[in-house]
C-alpha positions as CSV (number, residue, x, y, z in Angstrom):
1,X,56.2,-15.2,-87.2
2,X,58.7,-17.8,-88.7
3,X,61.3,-15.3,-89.7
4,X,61.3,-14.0,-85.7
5,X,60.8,-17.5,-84.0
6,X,64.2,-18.5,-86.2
7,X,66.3,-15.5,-85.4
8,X,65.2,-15.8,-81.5
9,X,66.3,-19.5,-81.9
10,X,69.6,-18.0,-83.6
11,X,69.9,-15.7,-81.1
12,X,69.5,-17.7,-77.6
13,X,72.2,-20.0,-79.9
14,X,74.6,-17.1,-80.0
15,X,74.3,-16.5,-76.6
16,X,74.5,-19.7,-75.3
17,X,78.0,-20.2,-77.1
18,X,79.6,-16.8,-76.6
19,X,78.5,-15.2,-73.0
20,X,77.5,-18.2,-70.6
21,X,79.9,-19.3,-68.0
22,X,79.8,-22.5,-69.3
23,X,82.1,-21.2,-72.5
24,X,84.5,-18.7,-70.1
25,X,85.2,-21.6,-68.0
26,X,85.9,-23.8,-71.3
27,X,88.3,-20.8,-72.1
28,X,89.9,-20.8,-68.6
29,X,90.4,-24.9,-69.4
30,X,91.7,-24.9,-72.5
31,X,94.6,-22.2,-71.4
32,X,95.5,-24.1,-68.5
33,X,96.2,-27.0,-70.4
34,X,97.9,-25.8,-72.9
35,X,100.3,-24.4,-70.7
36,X,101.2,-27.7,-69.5
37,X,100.6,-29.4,-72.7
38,X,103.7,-29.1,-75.1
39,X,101.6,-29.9,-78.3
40,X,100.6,-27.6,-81.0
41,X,96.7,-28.0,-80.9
42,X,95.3,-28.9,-77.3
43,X,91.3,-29.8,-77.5
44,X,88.9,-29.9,-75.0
């Protein structure tokens, strides 16, 4: 029960960071700005 509560913890995690809008959007963001920005290394 530990073993498959932590890899559905891991797992949600994985999700959350690579498929939600929330990180496409973040994506879209970051390549906007460093079009404009003329800077090596643009965060967000």
């Amino acid at each position: 029960p530990e073993y498959a509560a932590k890899l559905g913890a891991n797992g949600r995690e994985h999700i959350r960071n690579n498929f939600l809008i929330t990180r496409h959007i973040k994506d879209y963001l970051l390549l906007f700005i460093s079009l404009f920005y003329d800077g090596d290394v643009v965060y967000l």
